[in-house]
Each structure stands twice: as C-alpha cells, then as structure tokens.
C-alpha positions as CSV (number, residue, x, y, z in Angstrom):
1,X,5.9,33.6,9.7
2,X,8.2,31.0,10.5
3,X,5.8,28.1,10.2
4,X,5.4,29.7,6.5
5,X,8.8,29.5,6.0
6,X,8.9,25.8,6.6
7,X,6.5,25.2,4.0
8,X,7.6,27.3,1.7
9,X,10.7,25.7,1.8
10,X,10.0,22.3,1.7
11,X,7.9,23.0,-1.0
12,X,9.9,24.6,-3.4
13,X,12.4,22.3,-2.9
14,X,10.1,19.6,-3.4
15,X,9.4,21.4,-7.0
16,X,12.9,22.0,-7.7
17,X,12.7,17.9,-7.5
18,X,15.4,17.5,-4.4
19,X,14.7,14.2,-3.0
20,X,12.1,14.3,0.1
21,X,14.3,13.4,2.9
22,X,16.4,16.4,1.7
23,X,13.6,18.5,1.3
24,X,12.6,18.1,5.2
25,X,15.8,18.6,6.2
26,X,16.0,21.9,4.2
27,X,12.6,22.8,6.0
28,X,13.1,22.2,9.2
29,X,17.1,23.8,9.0
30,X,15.6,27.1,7.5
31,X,13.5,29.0,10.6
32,X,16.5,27.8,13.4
33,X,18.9,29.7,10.3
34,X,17.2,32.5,9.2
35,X,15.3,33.3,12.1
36,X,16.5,31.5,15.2
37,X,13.2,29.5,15.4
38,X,12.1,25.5,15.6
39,X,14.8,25.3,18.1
40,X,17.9,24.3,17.4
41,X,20.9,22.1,15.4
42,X,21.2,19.8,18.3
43,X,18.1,19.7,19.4
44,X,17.1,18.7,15.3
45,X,20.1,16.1,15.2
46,X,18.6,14.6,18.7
47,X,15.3,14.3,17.4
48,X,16.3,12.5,14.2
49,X,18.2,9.8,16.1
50,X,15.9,9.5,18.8
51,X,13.6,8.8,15.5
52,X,15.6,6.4,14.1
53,X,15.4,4.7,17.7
54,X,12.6,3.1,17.3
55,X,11.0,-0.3,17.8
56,X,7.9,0.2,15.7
57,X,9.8,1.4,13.2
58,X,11.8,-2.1,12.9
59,X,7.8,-3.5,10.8
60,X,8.7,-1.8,7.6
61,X,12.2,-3.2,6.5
62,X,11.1,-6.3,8.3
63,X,7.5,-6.5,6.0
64,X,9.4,-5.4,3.2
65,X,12.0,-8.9,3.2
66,X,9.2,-11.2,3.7
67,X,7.4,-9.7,0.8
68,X,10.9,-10.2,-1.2
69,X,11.6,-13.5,-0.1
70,X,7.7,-14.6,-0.7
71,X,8.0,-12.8,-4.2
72,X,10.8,-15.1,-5.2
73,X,9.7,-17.9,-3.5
74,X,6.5,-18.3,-6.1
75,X,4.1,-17.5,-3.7
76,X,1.8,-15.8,-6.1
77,X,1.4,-18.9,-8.1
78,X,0.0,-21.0,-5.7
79,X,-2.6,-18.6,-4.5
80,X,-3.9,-17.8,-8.6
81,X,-3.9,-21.4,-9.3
82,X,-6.0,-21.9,-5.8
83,X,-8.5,-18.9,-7.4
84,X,-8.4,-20.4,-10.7
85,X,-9.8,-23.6,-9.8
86,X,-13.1,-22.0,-8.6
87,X,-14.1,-18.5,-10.6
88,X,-11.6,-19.9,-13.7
89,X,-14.9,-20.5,-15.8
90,X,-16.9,-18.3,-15.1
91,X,-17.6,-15.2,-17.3
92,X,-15.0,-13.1,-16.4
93,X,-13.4,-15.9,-13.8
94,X,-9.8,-15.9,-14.4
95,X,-9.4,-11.6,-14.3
96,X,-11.3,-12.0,-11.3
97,X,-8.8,-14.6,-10.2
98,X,-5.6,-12.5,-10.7
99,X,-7.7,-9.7,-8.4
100,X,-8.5,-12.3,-5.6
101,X,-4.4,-12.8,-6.1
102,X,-3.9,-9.5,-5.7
103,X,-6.3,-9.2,-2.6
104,X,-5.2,-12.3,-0.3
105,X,-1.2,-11.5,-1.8
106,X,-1.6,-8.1,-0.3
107,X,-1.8,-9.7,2.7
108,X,1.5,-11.2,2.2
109,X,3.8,-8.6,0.9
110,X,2.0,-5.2,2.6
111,X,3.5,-3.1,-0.5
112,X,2.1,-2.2,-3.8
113,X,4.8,-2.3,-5.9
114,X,5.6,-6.1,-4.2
115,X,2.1,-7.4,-5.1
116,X,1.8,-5.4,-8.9
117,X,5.5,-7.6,-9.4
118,X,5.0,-10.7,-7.7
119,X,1.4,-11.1,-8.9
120,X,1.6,-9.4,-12.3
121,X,5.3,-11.1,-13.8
122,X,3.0,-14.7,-13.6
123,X,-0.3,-13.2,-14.3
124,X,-0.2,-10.9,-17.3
125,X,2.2,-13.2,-19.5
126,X,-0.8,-15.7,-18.5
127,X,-3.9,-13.9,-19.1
128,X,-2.1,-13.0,-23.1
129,X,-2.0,-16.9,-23.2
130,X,-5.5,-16.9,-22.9
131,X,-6.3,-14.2,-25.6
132,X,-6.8,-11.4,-23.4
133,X,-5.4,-7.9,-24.5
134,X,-1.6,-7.5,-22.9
135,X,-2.2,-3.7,-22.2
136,X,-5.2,-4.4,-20.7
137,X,-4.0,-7.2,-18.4
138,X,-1.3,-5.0,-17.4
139,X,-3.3,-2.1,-16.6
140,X,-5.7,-4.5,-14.1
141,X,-2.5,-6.4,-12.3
142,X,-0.9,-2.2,-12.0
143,X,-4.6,-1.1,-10.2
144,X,-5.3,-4.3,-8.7
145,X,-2.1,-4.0,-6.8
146,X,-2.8,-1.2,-4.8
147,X,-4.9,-3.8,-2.9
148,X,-1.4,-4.5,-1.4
149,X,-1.2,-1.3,0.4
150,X,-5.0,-1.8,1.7
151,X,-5.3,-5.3,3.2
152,X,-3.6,-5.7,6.6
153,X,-0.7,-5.9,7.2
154,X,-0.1,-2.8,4.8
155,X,3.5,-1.0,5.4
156,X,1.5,2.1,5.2
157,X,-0.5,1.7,7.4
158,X,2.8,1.3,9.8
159,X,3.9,4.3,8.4
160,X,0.6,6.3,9.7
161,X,0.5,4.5,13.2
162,X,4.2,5.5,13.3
163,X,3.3,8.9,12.3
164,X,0.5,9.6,13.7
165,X,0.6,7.1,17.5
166,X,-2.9,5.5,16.0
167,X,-2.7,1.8,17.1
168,X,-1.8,-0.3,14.2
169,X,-3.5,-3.1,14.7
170,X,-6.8,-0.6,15.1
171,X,-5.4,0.5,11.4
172,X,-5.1,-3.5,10.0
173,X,-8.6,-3.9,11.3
174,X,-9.7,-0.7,9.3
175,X,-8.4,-1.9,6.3
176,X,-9.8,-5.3,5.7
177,X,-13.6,-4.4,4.7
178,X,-12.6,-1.3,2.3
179,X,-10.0,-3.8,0.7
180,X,-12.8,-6.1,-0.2
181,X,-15.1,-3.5,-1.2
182,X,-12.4,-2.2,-3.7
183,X,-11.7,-6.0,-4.9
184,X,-15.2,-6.3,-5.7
185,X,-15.8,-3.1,-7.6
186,X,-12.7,-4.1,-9.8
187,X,-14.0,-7.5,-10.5
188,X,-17.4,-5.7,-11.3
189,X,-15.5,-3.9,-13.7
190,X,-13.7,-7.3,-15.0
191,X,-16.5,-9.0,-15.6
192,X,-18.4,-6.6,-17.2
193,X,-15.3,-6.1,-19.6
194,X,-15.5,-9.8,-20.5
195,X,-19.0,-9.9,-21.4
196,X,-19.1,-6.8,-23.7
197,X,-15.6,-8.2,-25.3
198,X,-16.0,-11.6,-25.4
199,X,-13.4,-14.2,-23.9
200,X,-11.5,-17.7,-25.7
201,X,-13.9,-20.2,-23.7
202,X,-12.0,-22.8,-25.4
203,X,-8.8,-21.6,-24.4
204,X,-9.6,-20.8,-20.6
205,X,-11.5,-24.3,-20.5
206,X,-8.7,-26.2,-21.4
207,X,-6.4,-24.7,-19.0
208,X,-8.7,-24.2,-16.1
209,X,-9.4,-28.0,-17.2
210,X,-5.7,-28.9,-15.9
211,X,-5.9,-27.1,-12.7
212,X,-9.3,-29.5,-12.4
213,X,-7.5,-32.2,-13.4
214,X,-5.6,-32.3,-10.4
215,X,-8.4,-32.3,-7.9
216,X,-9.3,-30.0,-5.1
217,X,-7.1,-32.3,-2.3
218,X,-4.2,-31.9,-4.1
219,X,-4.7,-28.0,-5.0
220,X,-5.7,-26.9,-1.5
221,X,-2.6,-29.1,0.0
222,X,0.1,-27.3,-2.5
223,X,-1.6,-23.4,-2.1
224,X,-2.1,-24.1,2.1
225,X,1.0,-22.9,3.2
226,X,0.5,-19.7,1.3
227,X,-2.7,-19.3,2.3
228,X,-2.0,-19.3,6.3
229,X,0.6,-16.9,6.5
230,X,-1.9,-14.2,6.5
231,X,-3.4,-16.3,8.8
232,X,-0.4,-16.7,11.2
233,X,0.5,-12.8,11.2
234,X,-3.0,-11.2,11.8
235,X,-4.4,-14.1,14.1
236,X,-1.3,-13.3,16.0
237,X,-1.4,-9.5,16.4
238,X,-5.2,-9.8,17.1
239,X,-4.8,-12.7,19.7
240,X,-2.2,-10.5,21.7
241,X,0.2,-13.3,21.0
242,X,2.6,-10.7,18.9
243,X,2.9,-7.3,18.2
244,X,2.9,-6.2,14.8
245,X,6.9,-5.4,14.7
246,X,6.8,-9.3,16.1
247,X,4.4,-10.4,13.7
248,X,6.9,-8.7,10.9
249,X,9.3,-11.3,12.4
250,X,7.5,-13.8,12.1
251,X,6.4,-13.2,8.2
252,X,10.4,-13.2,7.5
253,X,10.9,-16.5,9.2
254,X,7.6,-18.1,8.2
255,X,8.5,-17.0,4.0
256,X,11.7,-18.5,4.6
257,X,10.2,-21.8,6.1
258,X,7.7,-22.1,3.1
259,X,10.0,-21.0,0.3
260,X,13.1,-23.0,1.8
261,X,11.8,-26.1,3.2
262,X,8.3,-26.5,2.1
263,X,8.1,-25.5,-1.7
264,X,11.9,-25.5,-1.9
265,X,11.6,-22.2,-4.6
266,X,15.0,-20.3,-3.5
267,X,18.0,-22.1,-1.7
268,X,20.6,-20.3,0.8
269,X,22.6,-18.6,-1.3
270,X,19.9,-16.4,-2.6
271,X,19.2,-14.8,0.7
272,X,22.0,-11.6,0.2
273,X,20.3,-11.0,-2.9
274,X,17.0,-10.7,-1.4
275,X,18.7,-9.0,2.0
276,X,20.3,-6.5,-0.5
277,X,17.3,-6.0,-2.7
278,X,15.4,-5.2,0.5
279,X,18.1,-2.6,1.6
280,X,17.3,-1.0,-1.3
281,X,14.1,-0.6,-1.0
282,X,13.9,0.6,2.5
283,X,17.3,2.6,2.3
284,X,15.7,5.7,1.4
285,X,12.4,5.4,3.4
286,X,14.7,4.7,6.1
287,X,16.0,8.0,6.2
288,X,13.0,9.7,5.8
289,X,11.3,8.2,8.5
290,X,14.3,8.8,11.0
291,X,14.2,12.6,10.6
292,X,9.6,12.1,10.3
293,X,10.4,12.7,13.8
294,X,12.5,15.7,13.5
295,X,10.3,17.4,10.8
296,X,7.7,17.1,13.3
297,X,9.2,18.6,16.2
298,X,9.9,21.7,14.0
299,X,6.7,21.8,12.3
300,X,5.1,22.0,16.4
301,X,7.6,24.8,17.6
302,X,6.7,26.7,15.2
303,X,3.0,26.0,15.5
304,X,3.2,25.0,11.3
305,X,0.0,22.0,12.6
306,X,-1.8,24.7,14.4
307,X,-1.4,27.1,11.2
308,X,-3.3,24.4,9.0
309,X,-5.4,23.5,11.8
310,X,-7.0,26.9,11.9
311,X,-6.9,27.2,8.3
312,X,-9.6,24.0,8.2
313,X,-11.4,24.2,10.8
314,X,-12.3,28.2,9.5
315,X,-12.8,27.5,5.9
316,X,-14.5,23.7,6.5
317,X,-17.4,23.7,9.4
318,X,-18.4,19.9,7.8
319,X,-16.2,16.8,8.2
320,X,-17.5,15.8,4.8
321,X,-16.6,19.0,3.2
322,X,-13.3,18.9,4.9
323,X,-12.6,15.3,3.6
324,X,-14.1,16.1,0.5
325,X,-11.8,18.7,-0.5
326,X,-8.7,16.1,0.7
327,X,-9.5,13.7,-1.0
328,X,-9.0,15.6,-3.8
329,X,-5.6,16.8,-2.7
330,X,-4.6,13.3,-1.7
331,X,-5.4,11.5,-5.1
332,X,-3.5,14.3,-6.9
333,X,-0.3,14.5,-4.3
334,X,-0.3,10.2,-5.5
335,X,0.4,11.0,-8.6
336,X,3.4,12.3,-7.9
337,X,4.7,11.7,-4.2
338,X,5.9,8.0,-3.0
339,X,3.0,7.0,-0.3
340,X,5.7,6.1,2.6
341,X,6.7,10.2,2.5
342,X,3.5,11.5,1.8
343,X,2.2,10.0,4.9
344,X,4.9,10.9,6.8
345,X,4.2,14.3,6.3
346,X,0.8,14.9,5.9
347,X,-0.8,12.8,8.4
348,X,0.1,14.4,11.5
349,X,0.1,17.8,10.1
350,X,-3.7,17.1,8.9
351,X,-5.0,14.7,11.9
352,X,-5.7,17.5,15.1
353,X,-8.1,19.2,12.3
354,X,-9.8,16.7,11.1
355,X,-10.4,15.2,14.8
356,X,-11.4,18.3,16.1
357,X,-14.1,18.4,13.5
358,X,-15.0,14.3,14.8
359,X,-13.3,12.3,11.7
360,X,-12.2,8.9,13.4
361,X,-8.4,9.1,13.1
362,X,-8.9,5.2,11.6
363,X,-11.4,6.3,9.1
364,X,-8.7,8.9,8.1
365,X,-5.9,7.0,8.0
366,X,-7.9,4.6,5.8
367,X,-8.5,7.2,3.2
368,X,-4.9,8.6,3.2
369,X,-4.0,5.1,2.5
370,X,-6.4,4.8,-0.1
371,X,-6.2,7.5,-1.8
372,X,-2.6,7.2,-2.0
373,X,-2.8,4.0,-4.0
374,X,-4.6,4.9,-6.4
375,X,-1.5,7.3,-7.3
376,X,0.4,4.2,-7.7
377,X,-1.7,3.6,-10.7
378,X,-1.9,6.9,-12.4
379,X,0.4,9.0,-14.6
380,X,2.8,10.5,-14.7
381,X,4.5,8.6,-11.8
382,X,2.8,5.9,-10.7
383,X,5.0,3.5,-9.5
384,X,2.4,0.3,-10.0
385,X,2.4,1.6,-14.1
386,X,6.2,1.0,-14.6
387,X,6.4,-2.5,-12.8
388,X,3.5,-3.5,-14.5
389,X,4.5,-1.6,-17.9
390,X,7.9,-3.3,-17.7
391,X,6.3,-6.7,-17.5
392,X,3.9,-6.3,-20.6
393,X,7.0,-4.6,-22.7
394,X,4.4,-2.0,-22.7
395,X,5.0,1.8,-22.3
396,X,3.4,3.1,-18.8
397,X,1.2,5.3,-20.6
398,X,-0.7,3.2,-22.9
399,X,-1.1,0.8,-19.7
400,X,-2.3,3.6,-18.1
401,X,-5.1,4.3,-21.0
402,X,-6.2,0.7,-20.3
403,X,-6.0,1.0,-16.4
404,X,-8.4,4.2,-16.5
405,X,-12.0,2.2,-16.0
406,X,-10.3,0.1,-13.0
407,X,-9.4,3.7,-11.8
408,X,-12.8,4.6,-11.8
409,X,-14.1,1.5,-10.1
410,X,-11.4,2.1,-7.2
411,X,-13.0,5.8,-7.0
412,X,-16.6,4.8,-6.7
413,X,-15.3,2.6,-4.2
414,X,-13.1,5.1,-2.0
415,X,-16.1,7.4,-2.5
416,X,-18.2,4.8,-0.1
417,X,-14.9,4.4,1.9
418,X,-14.9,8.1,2.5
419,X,-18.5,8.8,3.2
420,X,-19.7,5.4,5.3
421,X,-17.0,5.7,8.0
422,X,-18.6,2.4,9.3
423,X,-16.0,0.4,6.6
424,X,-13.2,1.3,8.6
425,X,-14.5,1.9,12.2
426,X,-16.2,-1.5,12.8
427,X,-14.4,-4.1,13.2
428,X,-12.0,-1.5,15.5
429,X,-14.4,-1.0,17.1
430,X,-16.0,-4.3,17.6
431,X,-13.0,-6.0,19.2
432,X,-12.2,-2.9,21.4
C-alpha cells in the first residue's frame, strides 16, 4: 500500500504539472506522513544531502560549461566546414554534412538541446542559402541533435551511471556504435530526400567550391583543434589517465584553450555569461538529482522497485517482450518528460527486473537513452523542436511535420538498437 501511495502521488502531481523535483519530494514525504512509512524526515533530509555529496555528480554541470563555452566559441563551424569539404557534392552531401556535425559535435557538448543550438543557429540559415526548404532544415538539425545525447560523453548517460552504479565509461563505450547507426539511417533518409526533390547543384558547387579553394592543409589545420577534443576526453577515460568527472574537467579547460587562445572566438569577459547560462541550465537538474538519492531510498523501504519488479517479471516471461512493451512507454514518457528526470526515476526502479530477466544493464541504459531523444524531437514538448523552431522563425509544429520521416529513420534504428544487444555490449565488453 504504501509503495502505491508513492506513485500515486508523484503521479498525480506530475499531472497536476508541479515541477519534478517537487513531485518526488511530495512522493517520498507522503507514506512517512500518512502512514509512518519510508522512514523518516531526517532520515529523507540525510539522504538528499548525502546525494548532493557526490563526486560523480560534479560530470554534469561540468559537461554542461564546456558544451556552452564550445557553443559560443564557433566550434560547430569548423567541424561542418571540415564535413563539407568531403560529402559537400555529393547527392545529398551537405544534409549529410550538418548530421556528421551533429554526430562528432555530440561528442563535444554531451546535451541535445547544446548540439540542436550550436549546430543548427549556423546550419539551417545555411542550408536556406542553398535552396533547401527552412522547415525542413530545421526539422533534420531538431532530430539530428539527439545524436548529442547518444555519442559519448552523453550527460545522460552520467545521469543513468549515477542512477543506476553502471560504470560510465562501460555506458560511453555503449553508445558509440548505436550513435553511428542512427547517423546513418538519417543520412539515408537525407539523401534519399535530395534525390526525389532535387537540390541547387549550382548553388552548393559554388560554395562547396570556396571551402575547396582553400585546400585540405589549411582546412584540416583550422577544424583540428575541434576535432581532438573528443579525442582528448574519451582517450583519456579509456586509457585510465582520467575519470570521467576528470575528463569533464578537462573539456572545460580544453574549450577554453581553443575558444580563448587558439581560435580567439570569446575573450574573458564573456565567461560569467556562459558561467551563468550554465547555472541555469543545471540549476534545476541539480536539485533533482540531489534528492534522486532520497526518492530512491523511499521507493526501497517501501519495497515500491520490488512492486514493479514483480509486476514484470509476472506479466513479461521474454526480455524482448519486456523491452518491447518499454520502449513504447519510454518514447511516449519523451514526449513530455525532460530526459535528465526521466532517468532519474525510471532507471533504477526498472533495472532489477529487466536484469533478472538477463537484459545487460548497458544495453538498457542505451535504450533509455535512446528512446528518450527521440522525445526531444516530438510534439508537444520536445525540447530539440523549440531550439530548432526558434532558429528557422518557424512554429514547433510545422518543424515537427517536417521532422516526422527523420523520426522514422531514428525508430528503425532504435528498433536494431533494441533487438541486437551486440551494438551496445561490444565494445564494453571487448576492453573489459
């Protein structure tokens, strides 16, 4: 009864649109209230401190500034222009080159929204240039930029290890083949679109033309240093140099190196802007990840994880049944729950089941994660839609009506994501 209580709760407070954090407070306060159960006030107060306490936890706002400061910094430029100069004329080539952007950017930033910003504010005024359809070039950048959520290092996937205890550098590894997979099946899509629509040869050959104008030397040595700084973070949390909260470090510092000293894109005085703009974003998050731990501790005393893990394992006697049916739940909880909170409170609640019935806990994050992102592309709140909508002066849902067939192409890839665990286990597994 009490584990009821809690989601019933959080739940309807959740639907009476209170913010999530308040909504897991409310949840975990009710049973030690009304029925002296989930411990106690103290012991709920202790918990969210000692969650707050955290080193791991240090990754996210630390991820999130070096996205910022690499945002600003032009970062995104160098990399399409670096794209550009290979698959620019080729059927389809430049689209394709925004979604490698988005792909090897992702990689940069480790957020969504970050990447849809960064990636479409240069991109989709760009691709109009070029006599592509605004809405349409807005609708790619908006599902293109879930890549940033996918390819390592992904603050979601921080948010699941923290979650969860699932090794996060196990979780980066997981990420990097499903990632590519979904790159491809969007530039499938791309260039598919381009040769049933047509594209302004003339218009992409003169400007691809410039890019070759300035030779491959001189190209490569201007897009490098964006290039290595996924480099330097994952080859250092792989070689055991740093660990990923270390490696978040070391994105701040290296962004600032590059934007500062190298391209010389921001100067001094524009670091409390960014320092404020990434309070902003984390301050929320922030709370709801200091009382994750809190929510969880309530959500055990009162056996609420051992409610839902009897509850699958008796309905679902298949993993792929069972991760069938959550898949479904997961792509329609995107549409309207932020991915930091929804992982926060699903994953551990949903984990012990779907181990128990052998799903890697890798192979699930992966799909959480996955799944997740596409909400940031579909209606009604799809965060990815607005930045991307603001950008093209369009309204989020007619970007959305345009973003629908990359939709479909990011489902036919989770679909292979979900049902050849291999994409995520491997290379885990291979340097284990």
């Amino acid at each position: 009864m009490a584990a009821i209580l809690v989601f019933a709760v959080f739940l309807i407070a959740i639907a009476l649109s209170v913010p999530i954090g308040i909504s897991m407070v409310l949840g975990s306060v009710a049973p030690i209230m009304i029925m002296d159960k989930g411990g106690s006030i103290a012991q709920l107060l202790n918990n969210t401190f000692s969650g707050a306490n955290s080193t791991p936890i240090l990754a996210v706002p630390l991820f999130i500034l070096g996205g910022v400061i690499m945002a600003k910094g032009g970062i995104s430029k160098k990399l399409f222009n670096f794209f550009a100069f290979f698959a620019g004329r080729l059927p389809g080539g430049v689209p394709c080159a925004v979604i490698l952007t988005c792909l090897f950017y992702g990689a940069i930033s480790g957020s969504g929204p970050a990447t849809t910003a960064a990636v479409g504010s240069m991109c989709v005024p760009f691709l109009a240039e070029l006599g592509y359809d605004k809405k349409w070039s807005a609708g790619l950048v908006a599902v293109a930029g879930g890549l940033g959520v996918i390819i390592p290092p992904s603050i979601p996937f921080v948010l699941y290890s923290l979650a969860t205890g699932v090794s996060t550098g196990d979780l980066f590894l997981g990420g990097i083949f499903p990632g590519i997979l979904i790159g491809v099946c969007l530039m499938v899509y791309a260039v598919a679109y381009c040769l049933i629509k047509g594209e302004d040869k003339e218009r992409i050959r003169n400007r691809v033309g410039e890019l070759k104008k300035r030779g491959f030397l001189a190209l490569f040595a201007d897009s490098f240093w964006a290039l290595l700084c996924p480099v330097i973070v994952l080859g250092g949390i792989y070689s055991g140099i740093v660990t990923p909260t270390e490696a978040a470090t070391v994105s701040v510092f290296y962004a600032l190196f590059v934007s500062l000293v190298i391209y010389k894109t921001i100067s001094v005085k524009n670091l409390i802007p960014f320092l404020c703009e990434s309070v902003k974003t984390y301050g929320g998050l922030a709370f709801v990840l200091a009382f994750a731990t809190a929510f969880g501790r309530v959500l055990s005393l009162t056996k609420a994880t051992k409610v839902v893990e009897d509850f699958i394992l008796t309905n679902f006697h298949s993993p792929i049944v069972a991760l069938t049916v959550l898949v479904v739940i997961f792509l329609i909880l995107g549409m309207v729950m932020d991915t930091g909170p929804a992982i926060i409170i699903l994953a551990p609640v949903l984990l012990p089941a779907m181990q128990e019935l052998g799903v890697d806990p890798v192979h699930f994050g992966v799909i959480l994660v996955c799944c997740l992102s596409i909400g940031l592309a579909t209606p009604p709140f799809g965060l990815d839609l607005f930045v991307a909508g603001n950008i093209a002066q369009e309204p989020p849902m007619t970007v959305a009506k345009k973003a629908l067939p990359f939709i479909i192409a990011f489902l036919i890839a989770l679909l292979l994501i979900t049902y050849v665990p291999a994409l995520s286990t491997f290379l885990p597994g291979l340097l284990k």
